[in-house]
N, C-alpha and C positions, 0 to 999 in steps of 0.2 A: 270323938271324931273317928269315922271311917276311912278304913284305907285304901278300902273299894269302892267307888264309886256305883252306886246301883244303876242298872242298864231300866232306860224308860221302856216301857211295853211300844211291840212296835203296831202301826197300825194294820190290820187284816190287809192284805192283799187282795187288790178288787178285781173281782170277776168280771170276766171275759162276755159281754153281753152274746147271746145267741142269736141267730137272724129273726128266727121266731119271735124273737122279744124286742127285737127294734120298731119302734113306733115313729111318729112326729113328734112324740113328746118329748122323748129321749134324745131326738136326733141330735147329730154332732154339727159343730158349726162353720165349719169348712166345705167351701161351694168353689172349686174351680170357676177360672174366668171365662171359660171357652166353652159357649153351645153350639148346637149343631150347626147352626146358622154360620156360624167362623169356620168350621170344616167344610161345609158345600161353597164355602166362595174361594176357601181356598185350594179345594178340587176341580172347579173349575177353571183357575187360575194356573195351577198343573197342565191343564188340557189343551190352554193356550199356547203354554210353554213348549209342549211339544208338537204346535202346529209353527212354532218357531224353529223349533230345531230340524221340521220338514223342509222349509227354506233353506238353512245354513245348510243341509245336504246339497239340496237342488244347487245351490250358487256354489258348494265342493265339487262338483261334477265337474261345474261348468267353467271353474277355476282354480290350478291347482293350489296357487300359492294363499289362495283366500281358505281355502280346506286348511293348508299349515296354520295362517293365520289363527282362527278361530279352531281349531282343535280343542282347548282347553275350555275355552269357554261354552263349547257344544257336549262337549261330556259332561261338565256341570249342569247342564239345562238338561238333557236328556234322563239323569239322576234324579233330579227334583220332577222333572215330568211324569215318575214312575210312581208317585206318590198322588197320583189324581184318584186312583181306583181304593186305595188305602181309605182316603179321607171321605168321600161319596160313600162307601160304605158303611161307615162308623157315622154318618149322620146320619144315612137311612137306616140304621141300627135304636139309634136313638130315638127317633121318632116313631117306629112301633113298638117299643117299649116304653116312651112316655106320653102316645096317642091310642087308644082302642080304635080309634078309625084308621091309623095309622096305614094299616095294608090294604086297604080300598085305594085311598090317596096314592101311595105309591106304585101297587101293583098299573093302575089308570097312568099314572106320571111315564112308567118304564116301557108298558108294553106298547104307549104311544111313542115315545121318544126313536123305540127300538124300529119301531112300523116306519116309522118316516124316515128314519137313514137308510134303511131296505129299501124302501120305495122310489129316495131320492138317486141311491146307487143305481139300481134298475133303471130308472130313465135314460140317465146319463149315459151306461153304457151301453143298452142295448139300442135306444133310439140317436143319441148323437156321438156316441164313442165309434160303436158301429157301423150306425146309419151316416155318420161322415166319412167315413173309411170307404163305404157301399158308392156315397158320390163322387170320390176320389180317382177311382178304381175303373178300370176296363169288363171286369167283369164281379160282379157283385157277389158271386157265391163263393171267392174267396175273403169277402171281407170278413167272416169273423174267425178262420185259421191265422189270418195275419194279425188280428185284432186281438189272439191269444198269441202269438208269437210274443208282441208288445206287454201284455200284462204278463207272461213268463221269465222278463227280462227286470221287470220290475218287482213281482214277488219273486225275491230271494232262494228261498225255503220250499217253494212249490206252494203260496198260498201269500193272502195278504188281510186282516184283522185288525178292525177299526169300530166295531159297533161295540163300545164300552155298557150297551144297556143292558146287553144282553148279560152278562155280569151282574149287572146290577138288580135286573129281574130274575134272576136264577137264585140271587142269592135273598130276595126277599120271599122267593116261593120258601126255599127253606126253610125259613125263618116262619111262614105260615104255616106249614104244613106240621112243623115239630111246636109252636106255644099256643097256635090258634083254638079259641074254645068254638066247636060249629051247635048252632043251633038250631037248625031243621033234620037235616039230614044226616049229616054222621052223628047222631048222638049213642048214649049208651056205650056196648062194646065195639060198637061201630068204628069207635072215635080212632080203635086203634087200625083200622083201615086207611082213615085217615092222616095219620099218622105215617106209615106206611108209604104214602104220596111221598114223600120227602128222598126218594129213594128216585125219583123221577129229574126232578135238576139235578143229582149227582151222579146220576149216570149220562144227562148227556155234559155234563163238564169232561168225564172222564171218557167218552166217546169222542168230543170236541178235541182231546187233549190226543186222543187214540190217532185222530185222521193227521194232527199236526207232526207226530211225529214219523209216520209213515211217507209223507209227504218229504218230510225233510231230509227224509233216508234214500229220497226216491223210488222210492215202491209202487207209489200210487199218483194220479192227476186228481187234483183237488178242481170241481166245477167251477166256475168263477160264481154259477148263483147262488152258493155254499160261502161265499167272503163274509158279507155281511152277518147269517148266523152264527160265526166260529166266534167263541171267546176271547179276550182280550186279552187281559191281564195274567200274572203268573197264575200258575193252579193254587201255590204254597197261602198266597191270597185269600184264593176261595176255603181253603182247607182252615184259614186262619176264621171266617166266617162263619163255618160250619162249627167250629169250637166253640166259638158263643154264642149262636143257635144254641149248643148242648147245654153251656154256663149254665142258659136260664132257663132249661128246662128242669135238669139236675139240681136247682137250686130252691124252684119251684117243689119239686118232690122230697127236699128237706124241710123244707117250710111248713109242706102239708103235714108232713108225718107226727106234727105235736100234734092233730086236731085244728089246723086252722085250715079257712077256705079258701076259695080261689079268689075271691071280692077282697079278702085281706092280706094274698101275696099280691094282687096288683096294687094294692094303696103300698105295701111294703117298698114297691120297686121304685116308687116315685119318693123315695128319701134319699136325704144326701147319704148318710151310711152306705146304702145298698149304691147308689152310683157314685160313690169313692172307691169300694172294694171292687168293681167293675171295671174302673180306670185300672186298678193297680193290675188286675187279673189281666187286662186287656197290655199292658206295658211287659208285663212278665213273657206271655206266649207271643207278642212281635219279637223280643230276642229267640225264643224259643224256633219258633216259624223260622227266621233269619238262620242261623247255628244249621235246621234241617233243611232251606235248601240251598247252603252252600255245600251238606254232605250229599244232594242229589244233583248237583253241576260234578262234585267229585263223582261220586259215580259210575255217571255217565262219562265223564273221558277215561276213568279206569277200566273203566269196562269194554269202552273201543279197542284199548289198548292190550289188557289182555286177551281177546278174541284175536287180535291181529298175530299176538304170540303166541297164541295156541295153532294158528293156521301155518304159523314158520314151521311152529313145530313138528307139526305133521309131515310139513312138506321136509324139514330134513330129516323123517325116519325114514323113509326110504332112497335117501339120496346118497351118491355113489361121487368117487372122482377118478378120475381117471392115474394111471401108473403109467410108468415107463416100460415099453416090451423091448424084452432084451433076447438075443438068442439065447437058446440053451447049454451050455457047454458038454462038450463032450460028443453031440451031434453027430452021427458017421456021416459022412458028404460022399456023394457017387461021383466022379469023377468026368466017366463017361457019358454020364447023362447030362455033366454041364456040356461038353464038349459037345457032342450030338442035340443039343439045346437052337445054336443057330442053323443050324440044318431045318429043322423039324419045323423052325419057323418060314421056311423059306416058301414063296406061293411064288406060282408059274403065273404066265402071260395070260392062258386061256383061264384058266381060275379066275383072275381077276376080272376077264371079260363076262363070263358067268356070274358073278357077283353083281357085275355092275346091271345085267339081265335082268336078274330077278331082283333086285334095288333089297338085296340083305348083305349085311355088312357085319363083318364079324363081331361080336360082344368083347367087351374091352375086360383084364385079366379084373378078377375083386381085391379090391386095396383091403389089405388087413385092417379088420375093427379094433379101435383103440381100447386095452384092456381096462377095466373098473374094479373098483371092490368098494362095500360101504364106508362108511364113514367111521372113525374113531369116536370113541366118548369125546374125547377131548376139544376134537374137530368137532363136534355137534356143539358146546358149550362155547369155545371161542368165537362159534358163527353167529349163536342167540345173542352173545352180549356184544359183538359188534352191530346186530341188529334192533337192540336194543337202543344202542346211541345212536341209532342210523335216523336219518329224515324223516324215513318210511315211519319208524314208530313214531314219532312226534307228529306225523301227520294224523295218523290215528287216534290219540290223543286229542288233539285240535278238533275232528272230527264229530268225538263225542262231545265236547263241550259247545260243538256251534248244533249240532243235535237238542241240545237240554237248553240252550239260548233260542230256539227256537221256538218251541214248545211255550216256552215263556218261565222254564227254572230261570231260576238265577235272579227274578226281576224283584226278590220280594228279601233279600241281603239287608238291601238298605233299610228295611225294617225296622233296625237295630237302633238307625238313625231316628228315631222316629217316636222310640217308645217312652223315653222323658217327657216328650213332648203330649204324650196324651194324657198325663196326670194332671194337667191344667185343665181338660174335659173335664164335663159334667156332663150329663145328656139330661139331665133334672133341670137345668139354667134356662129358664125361658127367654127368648129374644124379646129384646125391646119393642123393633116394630118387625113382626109376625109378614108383613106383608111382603116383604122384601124379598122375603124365601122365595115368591113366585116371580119374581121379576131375574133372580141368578142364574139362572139359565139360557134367558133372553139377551141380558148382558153379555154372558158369556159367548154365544153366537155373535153379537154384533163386537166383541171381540176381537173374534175368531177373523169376520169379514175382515176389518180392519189390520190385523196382522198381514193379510193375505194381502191386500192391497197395498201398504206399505210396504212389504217384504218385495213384493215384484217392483214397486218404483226403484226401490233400494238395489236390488239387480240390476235395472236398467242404467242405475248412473253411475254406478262402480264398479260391474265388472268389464275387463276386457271385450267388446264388441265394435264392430266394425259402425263407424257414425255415418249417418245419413244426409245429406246436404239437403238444404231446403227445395233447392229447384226439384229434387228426386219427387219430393212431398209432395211441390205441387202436381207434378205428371200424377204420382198416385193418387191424387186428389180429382185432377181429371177425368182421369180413369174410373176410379169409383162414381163419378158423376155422369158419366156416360153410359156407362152399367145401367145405372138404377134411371132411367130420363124413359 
């Protein structure tokens, strides 16, 4: 009998498969529930959310105690709205990574979508926003300074940004521009010309991003024909897109380096492995994303705030206060000169008529200037840190943060919220019926109408307004009939 028990051999340790070596054969058996198709409905569905929480402002203007009322529940809806551009983007992610036609389809989808809310904006205001204004009016060539008074009142910031395509088509040029293989044209070492492109949507993001905060600083007048092409959503967004633009470039360039081709990183990409690790990659940098730009909303008010203390500062180096002027002691005093003082002041009859002659009048004695000296250390320090708790800084402060809120920092926090949730993706999970994808957009517009139209009856019947008696109705009924006869 032993009195050690012998230890069993343990088994090898199993290796860590390579991407290179992941196949379909191999692949693992876990497929999230959620395709792309679940993300564009529920990107849509965000969009609506926030043409809701356009109303609960409009009826907050229009009444204060319904603003109180709904408070709460209009920051929850404005939160979840900021998630429309998130999800739209990670489906159109999906789909030219799991379509080779993929960026025809969309590029057509975005740069149509984008043209038409240009074109619809256009109408609206330069033929009936203005052109009603022109029939309103006495004289017509003030109608569109008045017609920008009005849109100055309503864009906050010095601008107003509502075409979500343009976002959406900026970020699939990048997305082409860095994995697209070209086959006429850019080939060879061409491709890295092409390549190159990609440097074109990210400068005018970062130009789009340049005019917003200029605008919000008041430096500059943003064009009203300029609305419609400014970006939407936060930058921290776009920056999150361009990351996985990179993902699968950089990914692609492991894959190849065993000897494999380009025909067998795209079968690669369409395995659950590779869009599992994609999910997890993609859940990782929305915290990431989120964490940086809560540190560029800090920034930006830190940064108002120390300029604002660095400009006290200056102004108290050279700042003085005033002392008490005391005679000097010891002073010899002339006696006879006070004495002979009211004499000397004394002015005769003709004098005064002579004065009054030539209309000069004598100069009044100079009042002694109140003495100064600079300031102490001490005095300099006890002024910053009362200045510090003063208003003033905390306005500055506030300042930068509605700066970086404008721009669109800040909108891309809830991120964070968001990243669990995309590990239930797959962009591999093909939809059931494929057809539907074309009809979410449609839906989503009829919507949209529908919000719009219930939101204003909903106005009509509960807020405070003056009610109309029938007989009124009929005269205006009259009246319209009389008109048009």
């Amino acid at each position: 009998m032993t009195l050690f028990k012998k230890k069993e051999p343990r088994e090898p340790k199993k290796r860590r498969l390579q991407i290179h070596e992941a196949t379909h054969e191999n692949d693992i058996r876990y497929r999230g529930p959620l395709s792309f198709q679940h993300f564009q409905i529920l990107g849509w569905l965000c969009i609506v959310l926030s043409q809701v929480v356009i109303l609960m402002k409009l009826g907050g203007r229009i009444d204060a105690q319904f603003a109180t009322d709904t408070a709460g529940t209009m920051q929850l809806l404005s939160n979840l709205a900021e998630f429309s551009l998130p999800f739209l983007l990670i489906a159109n992610f999906a789909q030219i990574i799991d379509d080779s036609n993929g960026y025809r389809k969309l590029l057509i989808r975005n740069i149509a979508a984008a043209a038409a809310i240009c074109g619809v904006f256009y109408l609206f205001f330069y033929r009936y926003f203005i052109g009603g204004i022109q029939a309103l009016i006495d004289d017509p060539t003030q109608a569109m300074p008045l017609g920008m008074t009005v849109v100055r009142e309503v864009a906050a910031y010095g601008f107003y940004d509502f075409n979500i395509f343009i976002d959406l088509l900026l970020c699939t040029l990048v997305m082409l521009f860095l994995n697209y293989r070209p086959k006429r044209v850019f080939t060879g070492r061409w491709v890295h010309v092409f390549r190159a492109f990609a440097l074109l949507p990210i400068a005018y993001e970062v130009g789009s991003m340049a005019l917003k905060i200029r605008a919000a600083m008041g430096q500059i007048e943003v064009p009203v024909w300029v609305y419609p092409l400014l970006t939407v959503k936060p930058p921290m967004t776009f920056v999150l897109f361009i990351v996985l633009a990179l993902f699968v470039k950089t990914r692609e360039l492991r894959f190849r380096r065993h000897g494999k081709t380009h025909e067998e990183y795209t079968a690669f990409l369409r395995t659950r492995r590779n869009a599992w690790h994609f999910s997890i990659f993609l859940a990782i940098m929305m915290v990431v994303v989120s964490v940086v730009d809560f540190g560029v909303v800090l920034g930006f008010s830190v940064g108002e705030g120390v300029s604002s203390l660095v400009t006290r500062m200056e102004d108290l180096e050279g700042a003085e206060t005033e002392v008490d002027a005391a005679p000097t002691d010891g002073a010899p005093t002339d006696a006879g000169a006070t004495d002979a003082a009211p004499e000397a002041q004394k002015i005769s009859v003709e004098d005064i008529i002579a004065l009054l002659e030539t209309e000069v009048l004598p100069s009044p004695t100079p009042s002694a200037e109140p003495q100064t000296r600079p300031l102490t250390e001490e005095e300099r320090e006890a002024a910053l840190q009362e200045y510090i708790e003063s208003e003033e800084m905390m306005s500055a402060v506030e300042k930068g943060t509605l700066i970086a809120t404008a721009v669109g920092f800040g909108g891309s926090i809830n991120l964070i919220i968001l990243a669990p949730f995309v590990l239930l993706f797959f962009y591999t999970r093909k939809p059931k019926f494929p057809w539907i994808s074309l009809l979410i957009p449609l839906a989503g517009i009829i919507l949209i109408l529908f919000v719009y139209f219930e939101g204003v009856h909903q106005l009509l019947l509960n807020l405070p307004m003056k009610k109309v008696s029938v007989q009124e109705l009929l005269e205006y009924q009259q009246l319209l009939s009389a008109m048009l006869m």
